[in-house]
C-alpha positions in Angstrom: 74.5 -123.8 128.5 75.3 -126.1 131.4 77.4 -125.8 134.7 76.1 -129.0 136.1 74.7 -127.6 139.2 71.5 -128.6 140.6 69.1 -131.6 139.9 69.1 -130.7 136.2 72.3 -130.3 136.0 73.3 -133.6 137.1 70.2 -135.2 135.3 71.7 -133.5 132.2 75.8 -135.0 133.2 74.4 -138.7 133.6 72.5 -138.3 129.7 76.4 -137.3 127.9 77.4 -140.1 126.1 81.0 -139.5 126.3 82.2 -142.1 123.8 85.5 -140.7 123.3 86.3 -140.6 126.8 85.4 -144.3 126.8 87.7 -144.6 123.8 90.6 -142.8 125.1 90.3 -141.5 128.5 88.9 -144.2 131.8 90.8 -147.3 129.9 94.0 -145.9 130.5 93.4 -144.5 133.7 92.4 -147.6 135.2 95.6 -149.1 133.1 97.6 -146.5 135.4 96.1 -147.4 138.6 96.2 -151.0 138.5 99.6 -150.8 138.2 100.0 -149.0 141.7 96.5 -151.1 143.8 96.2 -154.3 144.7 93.4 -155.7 145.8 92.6 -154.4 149.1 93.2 -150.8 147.6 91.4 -147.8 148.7 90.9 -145.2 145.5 88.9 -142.0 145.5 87.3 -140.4 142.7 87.5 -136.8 143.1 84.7 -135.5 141.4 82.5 -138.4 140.6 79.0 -137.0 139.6 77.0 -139.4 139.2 79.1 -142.3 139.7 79.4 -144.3 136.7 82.7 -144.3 136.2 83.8 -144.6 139.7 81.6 -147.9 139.8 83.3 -149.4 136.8 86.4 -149.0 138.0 85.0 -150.6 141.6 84.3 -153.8 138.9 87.3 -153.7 137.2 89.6 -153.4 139.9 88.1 -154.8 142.6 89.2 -152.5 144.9 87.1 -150.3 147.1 86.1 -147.1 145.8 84.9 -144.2 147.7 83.6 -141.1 145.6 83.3 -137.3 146.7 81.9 -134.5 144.8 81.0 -130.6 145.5 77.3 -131.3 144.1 75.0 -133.4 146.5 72.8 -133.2 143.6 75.0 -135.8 142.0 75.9 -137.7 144.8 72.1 -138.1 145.6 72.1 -139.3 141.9 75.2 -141.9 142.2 74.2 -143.7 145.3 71.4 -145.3 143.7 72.4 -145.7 140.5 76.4 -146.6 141.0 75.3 -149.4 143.7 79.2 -150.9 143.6 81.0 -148.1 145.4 81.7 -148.0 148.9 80.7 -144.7 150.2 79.9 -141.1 148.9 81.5 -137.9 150.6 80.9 -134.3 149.8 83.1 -131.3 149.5 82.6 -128.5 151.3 84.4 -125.6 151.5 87.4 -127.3 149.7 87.6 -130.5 152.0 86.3 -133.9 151.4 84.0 -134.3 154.3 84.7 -137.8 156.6 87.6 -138.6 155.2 90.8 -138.6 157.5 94.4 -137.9 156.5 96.5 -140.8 153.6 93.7 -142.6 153.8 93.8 -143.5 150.0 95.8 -145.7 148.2 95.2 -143.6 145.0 92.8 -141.0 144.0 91.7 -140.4 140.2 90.4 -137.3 138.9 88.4 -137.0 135.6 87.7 -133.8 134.1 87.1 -131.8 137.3 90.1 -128.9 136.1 87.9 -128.0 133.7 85.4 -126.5 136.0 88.1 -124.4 137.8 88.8 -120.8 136.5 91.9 -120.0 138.1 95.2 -121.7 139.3 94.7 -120.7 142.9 91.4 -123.2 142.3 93.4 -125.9 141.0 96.1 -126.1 142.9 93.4 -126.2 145.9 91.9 -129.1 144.7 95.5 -130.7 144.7 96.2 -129.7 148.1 92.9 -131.5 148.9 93.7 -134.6 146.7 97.1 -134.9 148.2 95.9 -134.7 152.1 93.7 -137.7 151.4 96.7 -139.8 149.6 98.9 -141.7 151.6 102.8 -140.8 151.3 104.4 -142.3 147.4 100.5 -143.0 146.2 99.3 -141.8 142.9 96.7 -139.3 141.7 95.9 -139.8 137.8 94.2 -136.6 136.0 92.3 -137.5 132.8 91.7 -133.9 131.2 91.0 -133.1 127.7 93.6 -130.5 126.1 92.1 -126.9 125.2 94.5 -127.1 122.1 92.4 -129.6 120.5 90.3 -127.2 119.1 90.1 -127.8 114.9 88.2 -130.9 114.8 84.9 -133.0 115.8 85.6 -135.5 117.9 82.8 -138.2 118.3 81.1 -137.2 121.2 82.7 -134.0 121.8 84.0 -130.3 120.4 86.3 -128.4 122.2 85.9 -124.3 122.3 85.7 -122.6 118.8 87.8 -124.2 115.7 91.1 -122.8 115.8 90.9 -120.5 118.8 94.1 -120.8 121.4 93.4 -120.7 124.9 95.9 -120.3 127.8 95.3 -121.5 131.5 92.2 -120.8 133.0 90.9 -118.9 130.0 87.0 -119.9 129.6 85.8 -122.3 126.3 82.7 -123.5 125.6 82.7 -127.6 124.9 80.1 -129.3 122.9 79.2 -132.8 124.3 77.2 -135.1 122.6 74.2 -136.8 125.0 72.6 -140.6 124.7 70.1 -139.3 122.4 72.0 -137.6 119.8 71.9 -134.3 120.3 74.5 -131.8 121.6 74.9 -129.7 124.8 77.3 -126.8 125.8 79.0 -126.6 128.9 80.8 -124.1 129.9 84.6 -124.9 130.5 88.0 -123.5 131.9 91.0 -124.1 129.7 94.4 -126.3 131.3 97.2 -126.8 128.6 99.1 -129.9 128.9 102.0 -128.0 130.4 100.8 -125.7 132.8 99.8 -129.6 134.7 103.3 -130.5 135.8 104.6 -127.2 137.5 101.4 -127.2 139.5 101.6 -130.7 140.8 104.8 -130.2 141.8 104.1 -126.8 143.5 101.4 -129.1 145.2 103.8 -131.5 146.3 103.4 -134.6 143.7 106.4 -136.1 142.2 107.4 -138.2 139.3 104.7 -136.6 136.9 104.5 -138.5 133.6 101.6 -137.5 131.0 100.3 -140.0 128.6 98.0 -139.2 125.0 96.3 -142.3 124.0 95.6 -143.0 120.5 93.1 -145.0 118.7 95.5 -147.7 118.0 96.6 -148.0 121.6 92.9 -147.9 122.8 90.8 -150.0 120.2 92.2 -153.8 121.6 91.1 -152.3 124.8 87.8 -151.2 123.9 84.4 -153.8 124.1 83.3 -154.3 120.2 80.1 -152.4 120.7 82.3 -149.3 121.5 84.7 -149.6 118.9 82.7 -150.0 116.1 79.9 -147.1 117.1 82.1 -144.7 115.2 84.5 -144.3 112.7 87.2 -142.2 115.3 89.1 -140.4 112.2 89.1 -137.2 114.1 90.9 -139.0 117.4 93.2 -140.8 114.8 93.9 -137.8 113.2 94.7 -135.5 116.8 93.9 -137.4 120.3 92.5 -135.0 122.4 92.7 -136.4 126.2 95.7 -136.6 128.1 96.0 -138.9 131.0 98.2 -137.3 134.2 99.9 -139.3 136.1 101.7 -137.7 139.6 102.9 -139.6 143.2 102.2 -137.6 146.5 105.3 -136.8 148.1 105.6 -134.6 151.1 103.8 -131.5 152.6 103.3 -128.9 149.8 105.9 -125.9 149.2 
C-alpha cells in the first residue's frame, strides 16, 4: 500500500491512470478557473506531484503556473517531465517556500485533503493556500467523496463497499495504473459538508460545490477518453466534487 513518499512513491503516482478524474474532475476545475484568470494570471497548484495536471492547465489556460508540493521526490519528477510550468516550490514545514504574500491569482488543489488525517491538517493547508492568494481570488478543491463507496468506478474504488466514513477517518482507495492493474493508497476521508465550515473558519467566502456528471462532462472530454470506458458506474453515482471558495480576509 502506497503513501506516495519517496522516489517510488512518486514513480508509482505518475503510472495512475486516473481516467475518471479526467472525466469528471480537472475539466471542471479549469472550467471554474477560467472564469476568474485572464491571461496574465498567476495560479498555483497546491500539491502538484508530478506535474501533469498543473502543465495542462499551463496549456489550456495560458496562464502561468507555478506548482508546490511537500515531496521533492515529485517535484524532482515534474520539472522535467511537466516542461510548461513556470517554477516548482516546496513545502516545508506548512509554508510554500519562495513564494511572497497574494501573490496568486488563484490556486487549485486536487486531491491533497485526502492525505490529511485530521482537521487541524486541513485547515493548515488552507491557511497556507489563503496567504498565497491575493484578497477576492479563488481556490478550487477537486476531492473525491468518501460516501461513494458501493460501486467501481473506472479507474478508481473508494474504501470498502458500503462502509460510512466521517471526517478524517482512514479508507483505503483502489486506483487503477497505465497498465491495468490496481494499487491501494491509503486515504483520509472529507464528506462533502464538513468542506464549507472549514473554508470559512479559514477565511474563504462564497463557497459553492459542484458534482459533475457524465452528461455534463462527455462534450468536454477528447474522444479517445470518452469512449475508453463505458462510465455506468459515474452515471449511476458521480463520485468527485469540485470546491469552489474566494479568499477573503485574515482567518478567524
Amino acid at each position: 500500500m502506497s503513501d506516495w513518499s519517496g522516489q517510488e512513491g512518486a514513480r508509482a503516482f505518475a503510472a495512475v491512470e486516473a481516467a475518471t478524474d479526467w472525466l469528471l474532475g480537472y475539466p471542471f476545475v479549469f472550467r471554474a478557473l477560467s472564469r476568474r484568470l485572464g491571461p496574465d494570471g498567476v495560479l498555483v497548484d497546491y500539491g502538484c506531484g508530478p506535474g501533469k495536471v498543473a502543465a495542462h492547465a499551463a496549456g489550456l489556460l495560458g496562464v502561468r503556473v507555478l506548482g508546490v508540493d511537500t515531496s521533492p521526490e515529485m517535484l524532482a519528477l515534474a520539472r522535467t517531465s511537466a516542461t510548461a510550468v513556470a517554477e516548482y516550490h516546496l513545502v516545508e514545514h506548512g509554508r510554500v517556500t519562495g513564494l511572497p504574500d497574494a501573490c496568486a491569482d488563484a490556486v487549485m488543489c486536487n486531491h491533497v485533503l485526502a492525505s490529511l488525517p485530521t482537521e487541524e491538517a486541513v485547515l493548515a493547508v488552507f491557511a497556507e493556500i489563503h496567504r498565497l492568494l491575493r484578497p477576492g481570488a479563488p481556490l478550487v478543491l477537486l476531492t473525491t467523496d468518501p460516501a461513494c463507496t458501493r460501486l467501481e468506478y473506472a479507474s478508481t474504488r473508494i474504501g470498502e463497499p458500503g462502509a460510512a466514513y466521517g471526517p478524517g477517518d482512514p479508507l483505503t482507495v483502489r486506483l487503477r495504473r497505465t497498465d491495468g492493474t490496481w494499487q491501494e493508497v491509503r486515504n483520509h476521508a472529507w464528506p462533502a459538508g464538513h468542506l464549507p465550515p472549514l473554508l470559512t473558519r479559514a477565511g474563504f467566502r462564497a463557497v459553492t460545490q459542484h458534482r459533475p456528471t457524465v452528461d455534463e462532462a462527455l462534450p468536454l472530454a477528447t474522444p479517445a477518453l470518452a469512449r475508453s470506458h463505458t462510465w455506468q458506474a459515474e452515471r449511476a453515482e458521480p463520485p468527485l466534487l469540485v470546491t469552489t471558495a474566494l479568499r477573503t480576509a485574515d482567518p478567524f
